[in-house]
C-alpha positions as CSV (number, residue, x, y, z in Angstrom):
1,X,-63.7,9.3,50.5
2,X,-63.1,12.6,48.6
3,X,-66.6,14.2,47.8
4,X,-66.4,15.4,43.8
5,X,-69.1,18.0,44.4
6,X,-66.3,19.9,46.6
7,X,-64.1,19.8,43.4
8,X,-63.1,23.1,40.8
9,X,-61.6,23.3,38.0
10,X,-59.0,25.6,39.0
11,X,-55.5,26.4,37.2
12,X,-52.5,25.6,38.9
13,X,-50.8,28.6,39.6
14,X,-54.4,30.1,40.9
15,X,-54.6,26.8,43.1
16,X,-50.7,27.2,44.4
17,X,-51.2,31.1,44.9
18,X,-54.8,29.9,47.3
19,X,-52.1,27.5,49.2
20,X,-49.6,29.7,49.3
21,X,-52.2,32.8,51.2
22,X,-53.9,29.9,53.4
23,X,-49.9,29.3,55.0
24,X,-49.1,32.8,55.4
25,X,-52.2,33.5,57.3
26,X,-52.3,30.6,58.7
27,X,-48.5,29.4,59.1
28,X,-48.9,25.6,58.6
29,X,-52.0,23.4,57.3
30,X,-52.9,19.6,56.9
31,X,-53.6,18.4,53.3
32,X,-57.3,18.0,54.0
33,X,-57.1,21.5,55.3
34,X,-56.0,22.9,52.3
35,X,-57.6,20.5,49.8
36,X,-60.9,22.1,51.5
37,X,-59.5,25.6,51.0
38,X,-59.2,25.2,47.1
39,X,-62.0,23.3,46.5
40,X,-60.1,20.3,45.5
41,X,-58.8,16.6,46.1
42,X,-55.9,16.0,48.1
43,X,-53.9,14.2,45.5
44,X,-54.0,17.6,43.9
45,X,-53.2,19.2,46.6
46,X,-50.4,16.5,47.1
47,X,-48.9,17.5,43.7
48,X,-49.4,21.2,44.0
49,X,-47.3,20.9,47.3
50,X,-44.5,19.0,45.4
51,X,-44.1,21.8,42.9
52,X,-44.5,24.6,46.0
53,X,-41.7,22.6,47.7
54,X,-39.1,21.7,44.6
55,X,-39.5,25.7,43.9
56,X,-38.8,26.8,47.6
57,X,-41.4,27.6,48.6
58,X,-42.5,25.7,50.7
59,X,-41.0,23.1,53.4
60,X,-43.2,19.5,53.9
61,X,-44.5,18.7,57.4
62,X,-46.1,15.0,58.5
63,X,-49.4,15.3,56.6
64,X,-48.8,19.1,55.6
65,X,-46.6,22.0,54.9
66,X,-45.5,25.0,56.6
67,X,-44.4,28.3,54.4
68,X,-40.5,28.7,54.4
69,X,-40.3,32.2,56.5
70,X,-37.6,33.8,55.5
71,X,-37.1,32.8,51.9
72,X,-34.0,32.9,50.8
73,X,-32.6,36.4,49.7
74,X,-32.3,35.7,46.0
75,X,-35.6,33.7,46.0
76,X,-37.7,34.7,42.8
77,X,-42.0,33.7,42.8
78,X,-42.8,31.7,39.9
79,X,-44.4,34.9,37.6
80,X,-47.5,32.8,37.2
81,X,-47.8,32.2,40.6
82,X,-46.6,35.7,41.6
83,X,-49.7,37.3,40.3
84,X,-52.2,35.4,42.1
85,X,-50.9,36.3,45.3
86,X,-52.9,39.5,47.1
87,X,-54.3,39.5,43.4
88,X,-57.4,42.0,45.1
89,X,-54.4,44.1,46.6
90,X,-52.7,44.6,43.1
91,X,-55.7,45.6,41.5
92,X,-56.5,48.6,44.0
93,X,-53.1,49.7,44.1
94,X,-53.5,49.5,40.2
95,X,-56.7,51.6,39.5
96,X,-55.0,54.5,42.3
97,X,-51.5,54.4,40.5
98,X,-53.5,54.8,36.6
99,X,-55.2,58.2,37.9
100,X,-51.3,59.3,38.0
101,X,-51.1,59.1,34.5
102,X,-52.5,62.1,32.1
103,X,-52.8,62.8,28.3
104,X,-49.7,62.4,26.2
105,X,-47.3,61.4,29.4
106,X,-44.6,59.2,28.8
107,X,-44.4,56.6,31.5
108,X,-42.0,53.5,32.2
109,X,-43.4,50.6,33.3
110,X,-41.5,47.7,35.1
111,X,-42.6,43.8,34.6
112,X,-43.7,43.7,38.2
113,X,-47.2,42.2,38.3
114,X,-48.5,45.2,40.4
115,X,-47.0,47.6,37.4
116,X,-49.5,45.0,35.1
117,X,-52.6,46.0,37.1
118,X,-51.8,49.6,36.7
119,X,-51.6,49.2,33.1
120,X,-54.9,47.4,32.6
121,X,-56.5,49.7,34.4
122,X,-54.8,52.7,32.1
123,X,-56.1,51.0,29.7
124,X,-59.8,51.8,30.6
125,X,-58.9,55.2,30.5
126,X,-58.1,55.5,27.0
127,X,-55.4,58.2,27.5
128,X,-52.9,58.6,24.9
129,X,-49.5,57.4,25.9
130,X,-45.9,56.7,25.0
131,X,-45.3,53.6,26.7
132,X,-41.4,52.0,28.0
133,X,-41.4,48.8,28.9
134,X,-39.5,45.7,28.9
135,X,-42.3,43.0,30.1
136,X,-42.9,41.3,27.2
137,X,-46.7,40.5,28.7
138,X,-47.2,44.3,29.0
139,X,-45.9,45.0,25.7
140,X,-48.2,41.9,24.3
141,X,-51.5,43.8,26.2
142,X,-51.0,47.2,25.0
143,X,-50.1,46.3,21.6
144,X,-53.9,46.3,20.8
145,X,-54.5,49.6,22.8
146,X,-54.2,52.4,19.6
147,X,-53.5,55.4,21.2
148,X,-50.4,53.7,22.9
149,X,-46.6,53.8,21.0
150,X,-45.3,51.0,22.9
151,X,-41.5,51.2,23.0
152,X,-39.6,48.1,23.8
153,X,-36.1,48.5,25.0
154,X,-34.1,45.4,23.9
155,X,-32.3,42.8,26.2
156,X,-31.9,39.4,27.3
157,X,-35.2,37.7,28.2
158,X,-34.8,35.7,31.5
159,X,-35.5,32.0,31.3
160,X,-39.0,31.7,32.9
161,X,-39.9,35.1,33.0
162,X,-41.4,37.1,30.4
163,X,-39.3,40.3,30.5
164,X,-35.8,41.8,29.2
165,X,-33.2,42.4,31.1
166,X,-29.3,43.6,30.3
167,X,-27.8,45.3,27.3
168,X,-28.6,47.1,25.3
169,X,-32.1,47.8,27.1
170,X,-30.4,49.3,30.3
171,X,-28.1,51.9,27.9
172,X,-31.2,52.7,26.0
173,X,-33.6,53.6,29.4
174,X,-30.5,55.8,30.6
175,X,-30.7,58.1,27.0
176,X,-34.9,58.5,28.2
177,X,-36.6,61.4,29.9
178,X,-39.6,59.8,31.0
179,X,-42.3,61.8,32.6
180,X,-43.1,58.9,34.8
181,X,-41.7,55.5,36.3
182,X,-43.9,52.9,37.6
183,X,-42.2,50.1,39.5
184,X,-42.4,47.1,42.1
185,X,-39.6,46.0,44.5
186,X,-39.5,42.8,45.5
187,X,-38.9,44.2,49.1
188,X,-39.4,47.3,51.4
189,X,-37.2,46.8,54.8
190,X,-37.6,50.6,56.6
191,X,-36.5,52.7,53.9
192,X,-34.5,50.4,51.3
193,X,-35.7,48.8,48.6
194,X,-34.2,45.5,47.8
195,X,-34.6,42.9,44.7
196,X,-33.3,39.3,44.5
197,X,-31.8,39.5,40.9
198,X,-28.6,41.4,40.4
199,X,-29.7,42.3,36.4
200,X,-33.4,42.8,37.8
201,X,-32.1,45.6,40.3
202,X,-29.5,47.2,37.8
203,X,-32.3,47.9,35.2
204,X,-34.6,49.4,38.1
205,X,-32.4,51.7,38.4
206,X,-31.8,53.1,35.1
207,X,-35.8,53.4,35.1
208,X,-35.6,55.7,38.0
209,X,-32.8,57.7,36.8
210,X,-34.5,58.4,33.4
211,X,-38.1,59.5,34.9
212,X,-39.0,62.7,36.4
213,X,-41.2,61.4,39.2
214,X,-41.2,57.5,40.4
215,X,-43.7,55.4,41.9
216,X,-43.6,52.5,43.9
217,X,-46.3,50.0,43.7
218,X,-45.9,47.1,46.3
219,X,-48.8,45.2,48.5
220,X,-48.7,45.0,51.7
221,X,-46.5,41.6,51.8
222,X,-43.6,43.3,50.1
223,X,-43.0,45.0,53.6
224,X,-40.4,42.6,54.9
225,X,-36.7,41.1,55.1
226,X,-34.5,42.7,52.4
227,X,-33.8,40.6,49.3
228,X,-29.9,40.0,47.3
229,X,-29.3,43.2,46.1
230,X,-30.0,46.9,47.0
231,X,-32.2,48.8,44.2
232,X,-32.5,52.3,46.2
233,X,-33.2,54.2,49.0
234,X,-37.0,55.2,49.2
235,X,-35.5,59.0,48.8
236,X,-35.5,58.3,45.0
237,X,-39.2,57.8,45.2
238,X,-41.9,60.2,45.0
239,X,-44.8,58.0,45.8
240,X,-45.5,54.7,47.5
241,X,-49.0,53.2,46.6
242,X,-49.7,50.3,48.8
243,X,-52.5,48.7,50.2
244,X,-54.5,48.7,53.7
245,X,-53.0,45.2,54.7
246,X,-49.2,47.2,54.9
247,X,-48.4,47.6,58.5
248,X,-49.0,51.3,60.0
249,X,-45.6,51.3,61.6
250,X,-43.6,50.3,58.2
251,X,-46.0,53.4,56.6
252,X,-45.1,55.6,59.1
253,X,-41.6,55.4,58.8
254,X,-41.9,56.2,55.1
255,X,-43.7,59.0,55.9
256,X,-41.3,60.4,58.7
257,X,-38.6,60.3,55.5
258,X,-41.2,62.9,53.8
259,X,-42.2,59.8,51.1
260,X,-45.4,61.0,50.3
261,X,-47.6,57.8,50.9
262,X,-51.2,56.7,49.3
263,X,-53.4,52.9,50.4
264,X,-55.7,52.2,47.8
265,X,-58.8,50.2,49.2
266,X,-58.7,46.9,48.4
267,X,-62.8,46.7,49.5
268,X,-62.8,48.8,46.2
269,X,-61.3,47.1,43.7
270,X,-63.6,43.6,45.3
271,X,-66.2,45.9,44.9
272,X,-65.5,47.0,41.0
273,X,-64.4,43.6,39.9
């Protein structure tokens, strides 16, 4: 019999992203493992394994699930879902990537949902900015910040995410000179940077051609097999900003290329939230 007092009312995604970190620490789990993980009942947990397995996430075991390891190549996170996952990670490599940013730059941001953390905390710092983006959940965030132009740059929104993609935004970005770029990848293999969307990668790329200094933003999981499609080489970037769970031989390698490389605590950001 399921205790109630264990239950929390949690929302899906933030109970999928809890599953999702138990099986990558732990590699596989029971349902009453997990159900005491979130907090829950396992007919929740039941349900939220359904969705986790229908997306591909996830492969069912007798009385569990295991993590799928390695996803397919052009495998995409649910966005809801995607920023849950190392949420405290994203946040410190957030605050460290906003102190990049001075008066009056213009800066490109990307609809990764490490790039989002680095815009809230911009946001705290009440800098005047000309903002690019094409996240549409940026663009709806800063709309309210006053001393930001926000500057949208046309294109096809992607069913089930919340950015643009395509013509005419990619011609547009090319006619910028940007004083900065922030962006995610959804991979780092040694020193290529991969993503799993063909339109995703092409746009990427027009954003680091049009800025005079780039920065990465990726947590420490984004340090593994490559994804579909090649975005760039990290020689096009002028900063990685990572965390301290990234491996010290994947960081080392970038620096050997001469990347200049920065790990934001994540003890930090716990600390300041």
């Amino acid at each position: 019999m399921e205790s109630p007092s264990k239950r929390v009312d949690i929302v899906p995604a933030k109970r999928r992203a809890l599953i999702l970190e138990h099986l990558r620490i732990n590699g596989a789990a029971s349902i009453q493992e997990l159900a005491d993980t979130i907090g829950g009942s396992q007919s929740t947990v039941r349900r939220d394994l359904e969705d986790l397995v229908e997306k591909g996430y996830l492969e069912r075991t007798h009385g569990g699930a295991h993590l799928l390891q390695p996803m397919r190549a052009t495998f995409e996170r649910e966005m809801t879902v995607n920023a849950e996952l190392q949420h405290a990670e994203k946040v410190a490599i957030g605050r460290e990537a906003a102190q990049r940013l001075s008066a009056r730059d213009s800066v490109i941001f990307d609809s990764s949902s490490t790039v989002m953390e680095a815009v809230r905390a911009a946001a705290e710092r009440d800098l005047p900015l000309t903002v690019v983006t094409n996240s549409l959940q940026i663009a709806d965030f800063a709309a309210d910040i006053k001393s930001w132009r926000i500057i949208l740059p046309g294109g096809t929104v992607r069913p089930g995410y919340r950015h643009l993609a395509g013509e005419p935004g990619e011609s547009f970005i090319r006619t910028l000179h940007a004083d900065i770029c922030m962006t995610g990848a959804s991979a780092v293999t040694g020193t290529l940077l991969t993503e799993t969307a063909l339109e995703v990668a092409s746009l990427k790329r027009a954003m680091i051609a049009s800025a005079r200094r780039t920065i990465l933003l990726v947590d420490g999981s984004k340090f593994t097999a490559p994804g579909f499609c090649t975005l760039c080489d990290i020689s096009e970037i002028d900063e990685v900003i990572t965390d301290d769970s990234a491996s010290k031989e994947a960081l080392a390698l970038l620096r050997s290329e001469e990347c200049l490389v920065t790990v934001a605590s994540t003890r930090a950001s716990i600390s300041a939230a």
